[in-house]
C-alpha positions in Angstrom: 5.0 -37.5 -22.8 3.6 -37.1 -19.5 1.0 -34.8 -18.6 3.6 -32.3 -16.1 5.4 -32.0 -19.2 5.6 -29.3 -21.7 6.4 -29.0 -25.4 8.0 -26.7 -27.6 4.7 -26.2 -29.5 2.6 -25.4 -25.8 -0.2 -22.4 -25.3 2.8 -21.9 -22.7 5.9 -21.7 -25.6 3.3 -19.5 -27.9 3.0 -17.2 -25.2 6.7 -16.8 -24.0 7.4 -16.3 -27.7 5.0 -13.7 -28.5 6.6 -11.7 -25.3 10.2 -12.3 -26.3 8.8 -10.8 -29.5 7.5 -8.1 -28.0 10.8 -7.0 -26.5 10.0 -8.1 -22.8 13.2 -9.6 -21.0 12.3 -10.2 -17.8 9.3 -11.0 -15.5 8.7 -10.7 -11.7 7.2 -13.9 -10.7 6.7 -16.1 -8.0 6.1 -19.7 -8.6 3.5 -22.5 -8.4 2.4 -25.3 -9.7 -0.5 -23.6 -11.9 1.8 -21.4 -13.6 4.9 -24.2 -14.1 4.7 -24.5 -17.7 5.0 -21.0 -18.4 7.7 -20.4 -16.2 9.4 -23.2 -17.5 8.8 -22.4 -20.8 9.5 -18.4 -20.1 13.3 -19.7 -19.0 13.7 -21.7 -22.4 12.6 -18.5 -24.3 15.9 -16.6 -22.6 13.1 -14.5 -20.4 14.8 -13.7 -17.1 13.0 -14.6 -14.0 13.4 -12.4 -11.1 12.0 -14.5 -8.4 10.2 -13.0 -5.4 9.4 -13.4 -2.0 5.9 -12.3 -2.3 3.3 -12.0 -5.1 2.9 -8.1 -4.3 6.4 -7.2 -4.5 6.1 -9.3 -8.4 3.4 -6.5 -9.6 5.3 -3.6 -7.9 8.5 -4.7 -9.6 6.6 -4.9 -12.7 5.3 -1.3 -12.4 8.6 -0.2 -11.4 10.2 -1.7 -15.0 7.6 0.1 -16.4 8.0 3.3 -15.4 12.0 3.7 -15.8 11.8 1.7 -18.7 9.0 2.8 -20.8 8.3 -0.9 -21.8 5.6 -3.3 -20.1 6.0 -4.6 -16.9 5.6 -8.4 -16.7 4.5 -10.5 -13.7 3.4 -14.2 -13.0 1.8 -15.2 -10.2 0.4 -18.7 -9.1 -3.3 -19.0 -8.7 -5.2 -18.6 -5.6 -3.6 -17.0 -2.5 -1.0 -15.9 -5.3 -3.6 -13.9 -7.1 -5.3 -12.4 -4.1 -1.3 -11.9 -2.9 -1.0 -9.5 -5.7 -4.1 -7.9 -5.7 -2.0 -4.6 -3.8 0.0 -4.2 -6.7 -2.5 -4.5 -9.3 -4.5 -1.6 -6.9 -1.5 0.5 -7.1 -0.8 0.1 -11.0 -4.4 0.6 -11.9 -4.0 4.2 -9.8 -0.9 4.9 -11.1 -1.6 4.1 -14.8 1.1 1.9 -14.6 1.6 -0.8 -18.0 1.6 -3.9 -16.2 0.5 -7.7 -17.5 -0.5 -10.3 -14.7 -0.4 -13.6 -15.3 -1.7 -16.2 -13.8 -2.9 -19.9 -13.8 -5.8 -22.0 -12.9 -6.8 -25.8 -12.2 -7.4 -27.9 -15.0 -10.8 -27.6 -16.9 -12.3 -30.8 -15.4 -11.1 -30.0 -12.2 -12.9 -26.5 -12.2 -15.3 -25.6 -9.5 -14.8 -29.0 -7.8 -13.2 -27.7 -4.6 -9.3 -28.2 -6.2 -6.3 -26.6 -4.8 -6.5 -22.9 -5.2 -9.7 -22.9 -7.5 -11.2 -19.3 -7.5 -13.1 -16.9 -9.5 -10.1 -14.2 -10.0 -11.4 -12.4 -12.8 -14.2 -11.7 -10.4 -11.6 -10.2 -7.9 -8.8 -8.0 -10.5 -11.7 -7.1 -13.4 -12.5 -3.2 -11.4 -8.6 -3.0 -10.7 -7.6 -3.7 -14.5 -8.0 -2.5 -17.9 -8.8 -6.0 -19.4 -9.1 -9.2 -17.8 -9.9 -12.7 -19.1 -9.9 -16.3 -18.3 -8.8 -17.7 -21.2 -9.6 -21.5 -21.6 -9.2 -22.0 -25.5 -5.8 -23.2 -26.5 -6.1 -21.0 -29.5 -7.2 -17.9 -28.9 -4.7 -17.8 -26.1 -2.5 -15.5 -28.4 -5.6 -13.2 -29.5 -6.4 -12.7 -26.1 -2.8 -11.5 -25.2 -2.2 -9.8 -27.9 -5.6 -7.7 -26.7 -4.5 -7.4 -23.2 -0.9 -6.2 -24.3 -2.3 -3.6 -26.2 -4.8 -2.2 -23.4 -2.1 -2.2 -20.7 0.1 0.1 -23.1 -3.3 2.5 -23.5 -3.5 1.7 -27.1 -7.2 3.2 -27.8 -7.7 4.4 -24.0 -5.7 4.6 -20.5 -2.8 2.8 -20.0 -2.6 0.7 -16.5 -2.5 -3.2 -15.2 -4.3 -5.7 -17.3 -5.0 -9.3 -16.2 -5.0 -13.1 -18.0 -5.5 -16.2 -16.6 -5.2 -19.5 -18.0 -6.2 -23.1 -16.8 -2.7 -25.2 -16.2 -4.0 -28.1 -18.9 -4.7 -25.0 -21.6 -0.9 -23.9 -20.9 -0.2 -27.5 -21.6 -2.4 -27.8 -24.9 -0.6 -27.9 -28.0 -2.4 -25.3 -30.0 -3.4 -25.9 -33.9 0.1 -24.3 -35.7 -2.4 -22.5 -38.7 -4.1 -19.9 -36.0 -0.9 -18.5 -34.3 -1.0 -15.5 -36.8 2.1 -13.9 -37.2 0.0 -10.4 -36.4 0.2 -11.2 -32.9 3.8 -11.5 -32.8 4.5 -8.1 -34.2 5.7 -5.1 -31.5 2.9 -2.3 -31.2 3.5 0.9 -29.9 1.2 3.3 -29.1 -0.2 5.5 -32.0 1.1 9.8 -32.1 -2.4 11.5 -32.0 -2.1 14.7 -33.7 -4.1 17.4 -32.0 -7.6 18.7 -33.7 -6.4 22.5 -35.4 -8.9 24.2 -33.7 -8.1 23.6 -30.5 -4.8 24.4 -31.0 -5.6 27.6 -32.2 -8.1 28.0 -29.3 -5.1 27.2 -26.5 -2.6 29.3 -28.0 -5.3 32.4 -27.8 -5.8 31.7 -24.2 -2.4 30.7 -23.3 -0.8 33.7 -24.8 -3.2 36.1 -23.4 -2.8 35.0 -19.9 -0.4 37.3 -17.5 0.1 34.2 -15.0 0.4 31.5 -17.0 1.0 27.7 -14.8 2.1 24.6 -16.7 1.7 21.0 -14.6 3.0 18.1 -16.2 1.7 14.2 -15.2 2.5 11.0 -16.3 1.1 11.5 -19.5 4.0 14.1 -20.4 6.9 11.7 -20.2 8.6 12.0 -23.3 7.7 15.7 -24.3 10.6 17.0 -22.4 12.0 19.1 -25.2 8.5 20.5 -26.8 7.7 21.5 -23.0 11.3 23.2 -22.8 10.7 24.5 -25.6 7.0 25.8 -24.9 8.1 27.2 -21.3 10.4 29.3 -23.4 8.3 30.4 -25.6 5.2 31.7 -23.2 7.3 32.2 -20.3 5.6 30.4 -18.2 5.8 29.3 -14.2 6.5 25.1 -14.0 5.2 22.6 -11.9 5.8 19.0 -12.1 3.9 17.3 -8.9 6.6 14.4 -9.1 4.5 12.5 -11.8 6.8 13.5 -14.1 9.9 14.6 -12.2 13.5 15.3 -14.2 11.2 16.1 -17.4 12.3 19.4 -17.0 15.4 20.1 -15.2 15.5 22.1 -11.7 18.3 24.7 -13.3 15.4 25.7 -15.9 13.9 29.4 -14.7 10.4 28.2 -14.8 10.4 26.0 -12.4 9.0 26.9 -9.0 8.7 23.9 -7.5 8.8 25.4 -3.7 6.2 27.4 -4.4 4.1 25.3 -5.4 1.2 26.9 -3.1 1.6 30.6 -4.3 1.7 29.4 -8.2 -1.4 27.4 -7.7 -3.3 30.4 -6.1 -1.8 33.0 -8.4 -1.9 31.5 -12.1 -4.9 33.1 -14.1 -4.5 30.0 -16.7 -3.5 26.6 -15.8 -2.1 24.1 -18.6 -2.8 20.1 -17.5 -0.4 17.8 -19.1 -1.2 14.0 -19.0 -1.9 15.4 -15.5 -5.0 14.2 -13.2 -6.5 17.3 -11.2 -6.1 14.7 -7.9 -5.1 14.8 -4.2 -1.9 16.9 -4.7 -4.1 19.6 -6.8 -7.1 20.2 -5.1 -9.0 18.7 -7.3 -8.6 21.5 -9.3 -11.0 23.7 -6.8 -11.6 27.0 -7.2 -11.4 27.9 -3.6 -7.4 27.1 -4.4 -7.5 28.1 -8.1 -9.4 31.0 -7.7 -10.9 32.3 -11.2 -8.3 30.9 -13.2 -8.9 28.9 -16.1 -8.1 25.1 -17.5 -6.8 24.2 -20.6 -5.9 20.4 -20.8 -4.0 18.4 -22.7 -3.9 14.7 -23.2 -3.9 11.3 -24.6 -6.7 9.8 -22.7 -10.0 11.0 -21.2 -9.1 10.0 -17.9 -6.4 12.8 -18.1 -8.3 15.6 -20.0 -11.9 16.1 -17.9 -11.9 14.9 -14.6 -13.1 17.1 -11.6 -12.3 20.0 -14.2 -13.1 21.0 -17.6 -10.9 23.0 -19.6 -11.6 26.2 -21.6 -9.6 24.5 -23.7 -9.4 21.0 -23.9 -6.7 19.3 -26.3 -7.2 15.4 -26.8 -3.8 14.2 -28.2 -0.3 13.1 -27.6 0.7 15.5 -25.1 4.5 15.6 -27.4 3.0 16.2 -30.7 0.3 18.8 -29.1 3.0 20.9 -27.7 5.1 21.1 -30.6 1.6 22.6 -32.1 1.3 24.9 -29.9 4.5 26.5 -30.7 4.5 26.1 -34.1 1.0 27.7 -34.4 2.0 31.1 -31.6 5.4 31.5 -34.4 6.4 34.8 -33.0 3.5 36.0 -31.6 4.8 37.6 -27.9 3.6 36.1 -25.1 1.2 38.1 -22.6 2.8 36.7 -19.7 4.2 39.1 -16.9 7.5 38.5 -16.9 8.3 39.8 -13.8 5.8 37.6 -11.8 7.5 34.9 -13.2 11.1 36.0 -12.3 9.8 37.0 -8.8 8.2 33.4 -8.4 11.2 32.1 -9.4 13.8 33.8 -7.4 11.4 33.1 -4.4 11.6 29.2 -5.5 15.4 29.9 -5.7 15.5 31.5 -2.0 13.4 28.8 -0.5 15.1 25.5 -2.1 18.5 27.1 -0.5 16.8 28.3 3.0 15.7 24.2 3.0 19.2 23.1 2.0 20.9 25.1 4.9 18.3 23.8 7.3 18.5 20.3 6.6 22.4 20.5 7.0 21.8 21.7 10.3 18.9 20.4 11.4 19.2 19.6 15.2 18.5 16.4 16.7 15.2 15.4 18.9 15.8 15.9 23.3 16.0 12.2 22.6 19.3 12.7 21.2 18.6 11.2 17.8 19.4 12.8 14.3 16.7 14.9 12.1 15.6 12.9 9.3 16.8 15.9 7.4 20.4 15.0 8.3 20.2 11.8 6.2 18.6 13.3 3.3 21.6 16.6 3.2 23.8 13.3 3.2 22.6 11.9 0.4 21.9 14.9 -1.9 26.1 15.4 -1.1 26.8 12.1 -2.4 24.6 11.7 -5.4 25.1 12.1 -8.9 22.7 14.2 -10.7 21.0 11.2 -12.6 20.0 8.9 -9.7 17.1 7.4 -9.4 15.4 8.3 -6.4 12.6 5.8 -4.8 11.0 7.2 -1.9 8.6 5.8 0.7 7.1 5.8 4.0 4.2 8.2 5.4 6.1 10.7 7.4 9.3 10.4 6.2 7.8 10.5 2.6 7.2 14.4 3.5 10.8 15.1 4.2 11.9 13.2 1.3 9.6 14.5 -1.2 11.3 17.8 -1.2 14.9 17.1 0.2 16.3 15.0 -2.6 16.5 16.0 -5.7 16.5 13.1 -8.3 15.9 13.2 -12.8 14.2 10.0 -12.1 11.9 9.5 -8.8 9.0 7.3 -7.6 6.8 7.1 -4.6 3.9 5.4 -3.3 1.5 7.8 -5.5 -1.8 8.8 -4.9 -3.0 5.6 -3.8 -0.6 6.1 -0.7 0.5 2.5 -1.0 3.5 2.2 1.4 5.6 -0.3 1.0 7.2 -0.2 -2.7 10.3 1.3 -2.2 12.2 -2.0 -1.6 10.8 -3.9 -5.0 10.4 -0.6 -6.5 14.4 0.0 -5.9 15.4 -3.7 -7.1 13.6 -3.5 -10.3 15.2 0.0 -11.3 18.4 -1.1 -10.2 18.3 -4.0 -12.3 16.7 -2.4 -15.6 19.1 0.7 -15.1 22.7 -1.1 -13.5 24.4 1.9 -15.2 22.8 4.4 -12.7 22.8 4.9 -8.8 19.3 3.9 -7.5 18.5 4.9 -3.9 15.3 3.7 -1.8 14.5 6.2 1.4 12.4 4.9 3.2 11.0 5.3 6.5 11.4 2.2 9.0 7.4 1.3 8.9 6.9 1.2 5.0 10.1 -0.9 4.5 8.6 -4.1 7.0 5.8 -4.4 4.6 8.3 -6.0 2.0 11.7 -6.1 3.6 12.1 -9.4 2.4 12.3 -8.4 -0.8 16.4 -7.4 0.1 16.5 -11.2 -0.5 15.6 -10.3 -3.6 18.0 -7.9 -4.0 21.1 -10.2 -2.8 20.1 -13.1 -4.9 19.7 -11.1 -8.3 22.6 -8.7 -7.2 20.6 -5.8 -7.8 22.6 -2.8 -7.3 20.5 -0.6 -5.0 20.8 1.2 -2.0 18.5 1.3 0.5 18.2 3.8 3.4 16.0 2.9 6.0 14.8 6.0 8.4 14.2 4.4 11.6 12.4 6.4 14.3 10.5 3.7 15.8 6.8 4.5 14.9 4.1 5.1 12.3 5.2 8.8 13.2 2.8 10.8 11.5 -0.5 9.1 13.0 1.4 9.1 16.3 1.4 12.9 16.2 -2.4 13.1 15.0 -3.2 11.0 18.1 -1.2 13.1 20.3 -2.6 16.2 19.2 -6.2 14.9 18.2 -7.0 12.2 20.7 -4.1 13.1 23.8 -3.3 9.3 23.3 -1.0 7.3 21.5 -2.5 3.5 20.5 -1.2 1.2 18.1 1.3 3.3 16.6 5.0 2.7 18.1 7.4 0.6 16.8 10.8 -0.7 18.1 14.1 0.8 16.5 14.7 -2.5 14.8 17.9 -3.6 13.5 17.7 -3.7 10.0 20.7 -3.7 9.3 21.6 -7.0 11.4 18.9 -8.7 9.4 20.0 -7.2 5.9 23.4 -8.6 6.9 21.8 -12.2 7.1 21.0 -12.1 4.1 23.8 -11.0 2.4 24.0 -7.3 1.5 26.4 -4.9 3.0 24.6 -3.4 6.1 25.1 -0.5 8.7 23.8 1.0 11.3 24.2 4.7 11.5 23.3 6.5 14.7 25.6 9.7 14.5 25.1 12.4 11.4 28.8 12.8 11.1 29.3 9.4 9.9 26.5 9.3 7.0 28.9 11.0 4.8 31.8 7.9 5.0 29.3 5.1 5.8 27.2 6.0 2.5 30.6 5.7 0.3 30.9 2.6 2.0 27.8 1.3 0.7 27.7 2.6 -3.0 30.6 0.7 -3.1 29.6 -2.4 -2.2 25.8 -2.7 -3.5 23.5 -4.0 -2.9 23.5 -2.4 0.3 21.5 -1.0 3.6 21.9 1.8 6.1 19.7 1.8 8.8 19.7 4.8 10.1 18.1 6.1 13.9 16.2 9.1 13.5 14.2 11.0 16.1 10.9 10.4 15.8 10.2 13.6 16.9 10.8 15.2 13.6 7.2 16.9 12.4 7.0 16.8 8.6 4.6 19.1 6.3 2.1 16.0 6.3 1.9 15.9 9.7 1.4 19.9 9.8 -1.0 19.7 7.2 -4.0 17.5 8.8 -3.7 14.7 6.0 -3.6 12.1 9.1 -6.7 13.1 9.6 -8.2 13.2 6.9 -10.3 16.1 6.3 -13.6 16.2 5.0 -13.7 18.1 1.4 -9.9 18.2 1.0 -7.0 16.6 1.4 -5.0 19.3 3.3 -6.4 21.5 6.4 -5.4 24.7 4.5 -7.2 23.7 1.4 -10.3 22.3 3.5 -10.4 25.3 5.4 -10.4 27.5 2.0 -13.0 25.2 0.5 -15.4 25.5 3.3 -14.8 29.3 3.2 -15.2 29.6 -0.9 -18.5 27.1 -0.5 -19.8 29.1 2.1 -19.2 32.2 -0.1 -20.8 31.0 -2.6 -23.7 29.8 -1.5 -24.3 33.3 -0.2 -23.7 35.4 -3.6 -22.9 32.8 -6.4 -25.3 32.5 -9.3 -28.3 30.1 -8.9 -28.6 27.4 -11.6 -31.5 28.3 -13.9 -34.5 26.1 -14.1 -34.8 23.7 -17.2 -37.8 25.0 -19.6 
């Protein structure tokens, strides 16, 4: 046997076998020679490969699977520029505490550090973006140290998120001694059910019940507990916030949710209950200059999600399902404190507002260019629908308009890391994990060049996806901050492309869509005939919330200019008359 070959009884077979027995089906690769016996041997295991056009796309894919799937996301990427390729991704998963295994290859062992083709250091590059990453040169310990990182991307012991393993091509080659390949390794883990400490329980129902305003925030971490937190809600009446981590875990006809007023809850609630949920960018932080005096009680899994920037009053470390279903059980009857008709009020304002935004988007008027409202495309799509699409959207300014117009039970976006770009692999990955559901990407025109390739993708695998591409010619957002900030534009215009004349080269059904009264017909047209693109010309004269809110430009202490405004204000104040830390002894 020559050395390019592979046998059945390969580091490479152990490995493809110890995934197929974890349940994975399918990886997001792009190939290379450093990684050829894996994929190889990946294919003879009955793994699907979805092949890529770029190693970024691979780990966003991955992330994607994860999150609509629950499962880990797979990806394989070839060494070198194929490593550095994906990089973006990794970023992005590590954020997003996304469950995602990269995979890699190396040069040989004698070959290492020699100047061969594509020899680096990547452990050196991926080990602050991951949870775990190895080089792993040992034939057998290959399935220990999978088996390791498997368990650390699903945030078996700490926080979920990207994990990273490498091997050199002859170790994938190496036929591994039979006797150490423990069956252990083979065996499916899931992550354990913490149960929540009594006391603690006991301590959050005191404060919870005795608050008058009571605010419930769900994250990532909450995915899963959408019954107990129905159930909860119910119970203590609380207001409901779910900051799109978590979107469709509690649905919009449910009267806590207040979703358009977001602001007023944040400002009003006297207690605040975290779930799985980061006090990040879209929360302030948690400040007090936005939170006023209320207090924290959190609630999760992980430490990541429990203390930053904020303690709690109360802080409950445990799965955020079988801490919920405590809560309730421990408050029995006990009547909630909660001010019933705050709630209702907050509500029927939420109710009032989410119509007001419905009408205006119907009619929104076009720019003095001529060109639609980005709101027209979004009232065109929350028409044709159904109520369990998944929703993928992207971009920086049309993000904004997105964010609120469409309602979706399953959505993703760029996240906190602001990583433009994914709603194209995003889209294809859901598509093809979820075939039985409508999966829509809208995306502005700028964020969709980073991968538009990836529609190749799409055609190739027949992923049943729809794209919509908001064109308005420009990185619109930073074009208004430049306007109104530096009373020049530079850098930030685009061309209105034809997308759709290149998505038709490659092989999906494409449009172009200039007028609003023909989104209705030409978006039939396309669900019937996935995958598909609409490329749509908007004005780009639209001004979102984003734009309005300073986050172009980035404000000094927080995110928004209304909450940096209140921060400075509440900083100043208390310098002036808060309490002056005592002196240690």
């Amino acid at each position: 046997m020559s050395s390019s070959q592979v046998s059945d009884r390969s580091t490479a077979a152990w490995i493809a076998r110890c995934l197929k027995a974890r349940g994975i089906d399918r990886v997001f690769g792009l190939c290379g020679g450093h990684i050829m016996p894996l994929w190889m041997q990946l294919d003879a295991w009955g793994i699907r490969i979805i092949d890529v056009r770029d190693e970024r796309a691979a780990v966003y894919m991955a992330h994607a699977h994860a999150e609509v799937t629950g499962q880990i996301g797979v990806a394989l990427v070839t060494a070198g520029p194929g490593v550095t390729n994906a990089m973006t991704g990794i970023a992005n998963a590590h954020v997003a505490r996304a469950s995602v295994l990269v995979l890699s290859g190396t040069p040989p062992r004698a070959q290492e550090n020699r100047g061969a083709l594509q020899d680096m250091a990547h452990i050196e590059f991926v080990r602050p973006l991951t949870r775990y990453a190895r080089t792993v040169r040992e034939p057998e310990l290959v399935m220990q140290e999978l088996d390791e990182a498997l368990a650390r991307a699903a945030g078996i012991g700490g926080e979920p998120g990207p994990v990273y393993l490498d091997f050199p091509v002859d170790t994938l080659r190496a036929e591994p001694c039979a006797a150490v390949q423990l069956p252990e390794w083979l065996l499916p883990r899931r992550p354990p059910r913490v149960l929540p400490d009594p006391d603690s329980v006991v301590a959050a129902v005191d404060l919870l019940w005795s608050a008058r305003r009571p605010l419930v925030i769900s994250g990532r971490g909450a995915r899963g507990a959408g019954d107990a937190l129905i159930r909860l809600l119910d119970a203590l009446g609380a207001v409901y916030l779910d900051t799109g981590e978590s979107r469709g875990l509690v649905p919009e006809s449910h009267p806590s949710v207040v979703a358009a007023m977001r602001g007023t809850a944040m400002t009003e609630a006297d207690v605040v209950l975290t779930l799985g949920r980061k006090l990040d960018i879209q929360l302030s932080y948690g400040s007090p200059s936005v939170f006023g005096q209320a207090r924290f009680v959190r609630m999760a899994d992980n430490a990541a999600e429990l203390r930053d920037n904020r303690r709690g009053a109360v802080e409950v470390l445990a799965s955020v399902d079988a801490a919920l279903q405590a809560l309730v059980c421990a408050a029995g009857d006990r009547p909630a404190a909660c001010d019933r008709q705050w709630a209702q009020q907050m509500r029927a304002r939420h109710e009032e507002r989410s119509h007001k935004l419905l009408q205006s988007m119907r009619q929104a008027p076009p720019g003095s260019d001529g060109r639609m409202h980005p709101n027209r495309v979004l009232a065109a799509l929350r028409d044709a629908l159904p109520a369990d699409s998944v929703v993928v959207a992207d971009g920086g300014d049309f993000l904004s308009f997105a964010r609120v117009g469409l309602s979706a039970s399953t959505y993703l976006d760029p996240g906190s890391l602001g990583c433009i770009g994914v709603g194209t692999p995003f889209g294809v990955a859901a598509s093809l994990a979820l075939p039985h559901r409508t999966v829509v990407v809208a995306t502005g025109d700028g964020a969709f060049g980073f991968n538009a390739m990836e529609i190749d993708t799409a055609a190739r695998h027949r992923a049943p996806v729809l794209i919509v591409v908001a064109n308005n010619g420009a990185w619109a957002i930073e074009v208004r901050d430049q306007q109104e900030t530096h009373g020049k534009v530079v850098g930030t215009q685009l061309q209105f492309a034809d997308h759709a004349a290149m998505a038709r080269g490659l092989g999906l059904h494409a449009e172009r869509v200039e007028r609003a009264e023909d989104l209705p017909q030409a978006i039939g047209r396309a669900l019937a005939h996935l995958p598909a693109l609409l490329d749509v010309v908007v004005t780009p004269q639209a001004v979102s919330s984003d734009a309005r809110s300073g986050l172009a430009w980035v404000p000094d202490l927080q995110p928004l200019s209304a909450w940096d405004d209140a921060e400075r204000r509440w900083r100043q104040g208390q310098g002036e008359s808060g309490p002056t830390p005592a002196r240690p002894m």
